[in-house]
C-alpha positions as CSV (number, residue, x, y, z in Angstrom):
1,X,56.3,182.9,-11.3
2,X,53.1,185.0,-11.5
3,X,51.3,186.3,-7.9
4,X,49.4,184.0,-7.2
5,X,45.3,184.6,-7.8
6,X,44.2,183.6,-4.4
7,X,46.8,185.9,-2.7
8,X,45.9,189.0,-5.1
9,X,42.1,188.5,-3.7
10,X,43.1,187.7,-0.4
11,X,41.4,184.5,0.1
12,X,42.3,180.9,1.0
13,X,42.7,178.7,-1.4
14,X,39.8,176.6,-0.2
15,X,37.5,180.0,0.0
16,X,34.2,179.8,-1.1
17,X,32.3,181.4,-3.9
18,X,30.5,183.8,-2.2
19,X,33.9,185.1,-0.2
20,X,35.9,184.9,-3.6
21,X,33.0,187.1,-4.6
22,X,32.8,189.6,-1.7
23,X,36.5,189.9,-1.5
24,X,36.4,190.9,-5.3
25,X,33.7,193.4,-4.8
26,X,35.1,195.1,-1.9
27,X,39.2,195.3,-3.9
28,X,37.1,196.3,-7.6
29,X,35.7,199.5,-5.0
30,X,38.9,200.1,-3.3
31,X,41.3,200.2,-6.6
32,X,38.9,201.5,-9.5
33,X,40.5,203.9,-11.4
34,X,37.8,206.0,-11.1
35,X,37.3,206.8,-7.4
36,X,41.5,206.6,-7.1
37,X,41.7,210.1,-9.2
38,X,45.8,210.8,-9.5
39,X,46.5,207.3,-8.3
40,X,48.6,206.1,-11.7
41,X,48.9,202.8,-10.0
42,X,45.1,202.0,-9.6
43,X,44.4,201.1,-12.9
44,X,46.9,198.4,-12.6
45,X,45.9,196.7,-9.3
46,X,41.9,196.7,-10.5
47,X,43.3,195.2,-13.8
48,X,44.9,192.4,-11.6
49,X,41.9,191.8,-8.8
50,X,39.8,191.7,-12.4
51,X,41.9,188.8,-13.7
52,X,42.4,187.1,-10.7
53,X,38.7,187.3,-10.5
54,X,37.6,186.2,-13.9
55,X,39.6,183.0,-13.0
56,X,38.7,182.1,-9.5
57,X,34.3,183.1,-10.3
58,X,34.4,180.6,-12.9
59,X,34.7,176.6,-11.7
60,X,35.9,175.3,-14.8
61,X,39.0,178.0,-15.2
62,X,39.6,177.6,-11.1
63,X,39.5,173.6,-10.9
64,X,42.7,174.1,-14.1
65,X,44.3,177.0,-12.0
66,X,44.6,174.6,-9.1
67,X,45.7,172.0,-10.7
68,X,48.3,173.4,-13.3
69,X,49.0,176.7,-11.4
70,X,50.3,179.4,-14.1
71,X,50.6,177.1,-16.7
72,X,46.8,176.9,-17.0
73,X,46.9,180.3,-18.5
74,X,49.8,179.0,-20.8
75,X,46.8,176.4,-22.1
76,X,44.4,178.7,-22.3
77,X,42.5,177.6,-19.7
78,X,41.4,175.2,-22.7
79,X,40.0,171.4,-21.0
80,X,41.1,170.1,-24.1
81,X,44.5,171.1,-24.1
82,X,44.7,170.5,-20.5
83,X,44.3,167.0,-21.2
84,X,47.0,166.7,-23.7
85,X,48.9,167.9,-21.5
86,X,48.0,165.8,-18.5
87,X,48.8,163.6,-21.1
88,X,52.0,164.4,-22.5
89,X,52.8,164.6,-18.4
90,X,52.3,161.2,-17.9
91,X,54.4,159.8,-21.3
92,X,57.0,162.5,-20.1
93,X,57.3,160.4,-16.4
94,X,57.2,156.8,-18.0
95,X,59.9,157.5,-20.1
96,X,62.0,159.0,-17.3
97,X,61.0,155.8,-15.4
98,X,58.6,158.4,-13.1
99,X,61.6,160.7,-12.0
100,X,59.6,163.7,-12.5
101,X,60.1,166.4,-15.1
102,X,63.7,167.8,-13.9
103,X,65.2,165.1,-15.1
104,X,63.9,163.1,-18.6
105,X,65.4,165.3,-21.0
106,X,65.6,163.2,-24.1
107,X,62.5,160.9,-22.5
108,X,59.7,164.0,-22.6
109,X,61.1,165.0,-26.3
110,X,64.1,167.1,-25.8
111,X,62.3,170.1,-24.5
112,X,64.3,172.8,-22.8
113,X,61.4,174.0,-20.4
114,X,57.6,174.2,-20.6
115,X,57.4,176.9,-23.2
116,X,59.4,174.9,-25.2
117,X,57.0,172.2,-24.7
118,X,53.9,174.2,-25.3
119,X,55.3,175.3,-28.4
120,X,55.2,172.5,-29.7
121,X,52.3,170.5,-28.3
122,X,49.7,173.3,-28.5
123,X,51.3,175.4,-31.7
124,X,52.6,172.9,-35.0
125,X,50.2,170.1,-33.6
126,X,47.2,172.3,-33.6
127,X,47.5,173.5,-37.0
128,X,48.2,169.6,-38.4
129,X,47.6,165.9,-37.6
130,X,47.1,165.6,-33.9
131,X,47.6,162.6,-31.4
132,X,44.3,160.8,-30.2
133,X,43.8,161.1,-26.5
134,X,44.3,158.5,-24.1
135,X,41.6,156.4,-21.9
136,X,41.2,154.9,-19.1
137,X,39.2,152.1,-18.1
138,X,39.1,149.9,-15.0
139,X,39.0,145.9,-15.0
140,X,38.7,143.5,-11.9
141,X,40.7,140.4,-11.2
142,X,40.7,137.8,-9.4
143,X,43.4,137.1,-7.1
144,X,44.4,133.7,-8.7
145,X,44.3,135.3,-12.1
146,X,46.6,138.1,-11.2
147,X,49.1,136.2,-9.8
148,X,49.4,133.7,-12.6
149,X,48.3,135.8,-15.3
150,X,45.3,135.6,-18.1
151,X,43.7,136.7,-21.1
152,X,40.9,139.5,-20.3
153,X,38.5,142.0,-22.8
154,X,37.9,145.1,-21.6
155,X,34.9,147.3,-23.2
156,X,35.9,150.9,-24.3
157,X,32.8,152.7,-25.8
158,X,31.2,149.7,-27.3
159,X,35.0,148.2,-28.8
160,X,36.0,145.3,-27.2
161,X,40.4,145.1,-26.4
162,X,41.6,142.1,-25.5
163,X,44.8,142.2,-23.6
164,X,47.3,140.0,-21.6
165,X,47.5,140.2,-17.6
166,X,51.2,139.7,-17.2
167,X,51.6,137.1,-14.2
168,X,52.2,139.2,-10.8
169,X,49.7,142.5,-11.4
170,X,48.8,144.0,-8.6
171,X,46.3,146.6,-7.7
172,X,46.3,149.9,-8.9
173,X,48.9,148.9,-11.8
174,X,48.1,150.3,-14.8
175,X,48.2,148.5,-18.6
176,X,49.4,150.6,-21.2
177,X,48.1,149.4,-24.8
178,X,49.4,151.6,-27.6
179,X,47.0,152.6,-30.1
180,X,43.7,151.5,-28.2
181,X,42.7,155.1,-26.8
182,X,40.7,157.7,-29.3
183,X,41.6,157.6,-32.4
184,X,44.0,160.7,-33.9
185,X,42.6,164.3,-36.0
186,X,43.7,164.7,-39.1
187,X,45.7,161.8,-40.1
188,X,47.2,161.5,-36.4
189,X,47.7,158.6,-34.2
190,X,45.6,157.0,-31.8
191,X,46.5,157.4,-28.4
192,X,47.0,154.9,-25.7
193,X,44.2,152.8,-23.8
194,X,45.6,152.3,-19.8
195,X,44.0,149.8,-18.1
196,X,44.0,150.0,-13.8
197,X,44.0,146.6,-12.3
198,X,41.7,145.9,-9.5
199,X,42.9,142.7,-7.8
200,X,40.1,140.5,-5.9
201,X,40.9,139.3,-2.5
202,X,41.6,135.3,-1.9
203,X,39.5,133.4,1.4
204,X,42.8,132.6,3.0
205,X,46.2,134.2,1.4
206,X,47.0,137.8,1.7
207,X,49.5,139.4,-0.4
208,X,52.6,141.7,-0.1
209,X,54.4,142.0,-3.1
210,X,55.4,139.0,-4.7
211,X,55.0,137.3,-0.8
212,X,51.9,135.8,0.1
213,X,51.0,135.4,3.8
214,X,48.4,132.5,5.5
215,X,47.6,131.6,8.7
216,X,47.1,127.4,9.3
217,X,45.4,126.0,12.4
218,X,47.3,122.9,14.0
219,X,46.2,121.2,17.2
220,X,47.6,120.9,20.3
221,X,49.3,117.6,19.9
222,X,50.6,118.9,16.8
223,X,52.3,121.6,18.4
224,X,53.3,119.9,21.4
225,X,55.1,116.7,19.3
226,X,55.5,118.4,16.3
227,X,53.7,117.0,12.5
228,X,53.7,116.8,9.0
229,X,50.8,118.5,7.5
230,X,49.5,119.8,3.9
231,X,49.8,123.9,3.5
232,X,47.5,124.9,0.0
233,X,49.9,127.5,-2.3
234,X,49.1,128.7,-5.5
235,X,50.1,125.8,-7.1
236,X,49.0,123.3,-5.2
237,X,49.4,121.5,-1.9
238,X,52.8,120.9,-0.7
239,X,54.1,119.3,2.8
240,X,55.6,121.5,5.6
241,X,56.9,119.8,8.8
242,X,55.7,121.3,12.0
243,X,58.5,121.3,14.4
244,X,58.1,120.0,18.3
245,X,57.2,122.7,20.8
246,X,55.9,125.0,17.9
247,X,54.2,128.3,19.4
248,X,51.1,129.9,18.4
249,X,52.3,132.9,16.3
250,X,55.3,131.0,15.0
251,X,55.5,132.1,11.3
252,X,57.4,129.9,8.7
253,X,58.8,130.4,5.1
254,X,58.4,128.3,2.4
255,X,60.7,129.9,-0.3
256,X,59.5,130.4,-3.7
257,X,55.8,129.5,-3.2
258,X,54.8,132.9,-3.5
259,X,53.6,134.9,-6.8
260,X,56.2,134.5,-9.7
261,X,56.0,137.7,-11.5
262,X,56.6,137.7,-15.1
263,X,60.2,138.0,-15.6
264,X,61.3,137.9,-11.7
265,X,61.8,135.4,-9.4
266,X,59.0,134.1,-7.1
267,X,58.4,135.6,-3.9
268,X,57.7,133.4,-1.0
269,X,54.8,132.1,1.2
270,X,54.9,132.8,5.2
271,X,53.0,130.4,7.1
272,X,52.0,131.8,10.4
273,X,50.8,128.6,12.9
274,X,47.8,129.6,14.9
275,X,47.1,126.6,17.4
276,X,43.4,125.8,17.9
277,X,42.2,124.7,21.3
278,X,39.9,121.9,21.9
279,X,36.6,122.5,22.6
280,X,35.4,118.6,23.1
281,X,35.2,116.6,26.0
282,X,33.9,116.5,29.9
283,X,35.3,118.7,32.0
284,X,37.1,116.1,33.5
285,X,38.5,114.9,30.9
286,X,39.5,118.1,30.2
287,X,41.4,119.0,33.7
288,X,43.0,115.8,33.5
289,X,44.7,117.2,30.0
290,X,45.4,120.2,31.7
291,X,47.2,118.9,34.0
292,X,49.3,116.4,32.1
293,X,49.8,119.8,29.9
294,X,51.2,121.7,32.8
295,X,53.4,118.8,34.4
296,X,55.5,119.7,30.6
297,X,56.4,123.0,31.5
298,X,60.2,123.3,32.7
299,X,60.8,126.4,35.8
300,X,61.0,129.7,34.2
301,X,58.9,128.7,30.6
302,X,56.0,131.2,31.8
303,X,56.9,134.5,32.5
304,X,53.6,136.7,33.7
C-alpha cells in the first residue's frame, strides 16, 4: 500500500486548502533538488510532495482519493470510471448477499484481486460495448401502501417506470429494476434503475420490522373490571379483551396482525393500554370515586 498523501505533506486529513498549500510550499523549498546539491535522495522526496500535492490542491482528484484511497489512481482519478466502479462495488456486494469483497468470489466475476478487476472493467470494456450506468431515484410511500404493497411510477429524466412495491418495504430499502438505468455505449446494456423507499408515517401505528406497535386509551372502569373493546389493524377492526385489574402501560400481542411481508410470515401488533382519567364531574362527585377507588386496594399494592 502506497504512503499515504496526507502523511507525505504532513497534514490531517481534514486540513484545509490553504494548509495543504503552505505545507506543500514549505516541503517543495526544503527538498528541491536544486538547493539540496549532492543530496541523490532530494529529487525523489520533491517528486513525492509534488504528487501528493497535485492530488490533495485539486477537489475533484481529493474528494476520489478519500473515498477510494490508492485505487483512485488505479482509475485515473477518472469520475467516470469512479462510478463504474462504485458501481460494479455495489453488484459485487448484492451478489455476495453484502458480505463485502473478501468473500464473493464467483459473485463479483471471478476476479482474483482489484487489478484483476480493473483489467477488465476499465481495459476490454473501454475499447468495446460498455454497460449503461445505474440511477437512482427516490419515491415516497405511504405507510398503508408499504405494508400491503402497490403499483407506483417513478419519473427518471422525463421516462416514466412503473414498478411493483412488494408488500413489507421499508425505509431506506432500495428497488433494483434491471435495464431501467442509462442506456449502454456501443451496443452495451443498460444499467440498473434503484429505487430508495421513503415510507410515510401512520397517525397511530409505529413500526418495527414486520411488528407494528399502538397505544389504546381505555377508561377507568374498563381497567378496573376489565372489557371487550375494538383495536384498528391493518386490516381492519378486530376484538381484544381487556383483562380485570389491567395497568396503565400493560402491552398486549395480537399475533399476526402485523405487516405480512411478501414471502414471510406476518409480524405482530403490540397493543400498549394507556388508561385515561376522567376529567368530568363535581368535585364531590369526584372524591366520592376516589374514595370507593382507594377502599379496592389490598395492604402492600402501593409501594412509594
Amino acid at each position: 500500500m502506497s504512503e499515504d498523501l496526507y502523511a507525505i505533506l504532513g497534514v490531517s486529513s481534514d486540513a484545509s486548502e490553504d494548509e495543504i498549500k503552505k505545507a506543500y510550499r514549505k516541503l517543495a523549498r526544503e527538498h528541491h533538488p536544486d538547493l539540496n546539491p549532492g543530496d541523490a535522495g532530494a529529487e525523489e522526496r520533491f517528486k513525492r510532495v509534488s504528487g501528493a500535492y497535485e492530488v490533495l490542491s485539486s477537489a475533484d482528484k481529493r474528494a476520489l482519493y478519500d473515498e477510494f484511497g490508492d485505487d483512485a489512481e488505479k482509475i485515473g482519478y477518472d469520475p467516470e470510471r469512479a462510478e463504474e466502479y462504485r458501481q460494479w462495488k455495489r453488484r459485487a456486494e448484492a451478489a455476495a448477499g453484502f458480505g463485502g469483497f473478501e468473500g464473493f468470489g464467483g459473485g463479483g466475476g471471478g476476479y482474483q484481486d482489484l487489478e484483476d478487476m480493473l483489467g477488465d472493467l476499465f481495459g476490454q470494456r473501454a475499447r468495446g460495448p460498455r454497460r449503461g450506468r445505474d440511477v437512482e431515484a427516490a419515491l415516497s410511500v405511504s405507510f398503508d401502501d408499504a405494508a400491503k404493497g402497490t403499483q407506483a411510477t417513478v419519473d427518471i429524466g422525463g421516462k416514466t417506470v412503473r414498478l411493483t412495491i412488494p408488500a413489507g418495504v421499508e425505509s431506506g430499502q432500495r428497488l433494483r429494476l434491471a435495464g431501467q438505468g442509462e442506456p449502454g455505449r456501443e451496443g452495451g446494456p443498460a444499467g440498473d434503475l434503484y429505487v430508495r423507499i421513503e415510507v410515510g408515517e401512520h397517525p397511530r401505528f409505529r413500526r418495527e420490522g414486520s411488528d407494528l406497535h399502538l397505544d389504546l386509551p381505555i377508561s377507568v372502569p374498563e381497567a378496573l373490571v376489565g372489557a371487550t373493546v375494538e383495536v384498528p389493524t391493518l386490516s381492519g377492526a378486530v376484538n381484544l379483551k381487556i383483562p380485570a385489574g389491567a395497568a396503565n402501560g400493560q402491552r398486549m400481542r395480537l399475533r399476526g396482525k402485523g405487516v405480512e411481508p411478501a414471502g414471510k410470515p406476518p409480524g405482530d401488533l403490540y397493543v400498549t393500554l394507556e388508561v385515561v382519567m376522567p376529567t368530568g364531574g363535581d368535585a364531590e362527585a369526584r372524591e366520592a370515586a376516589a374514595e370507593a377507588i382507594a377502599g379496592l386496594y389490598g395492604s402492600g399494592e402501593v409501594v412509594r
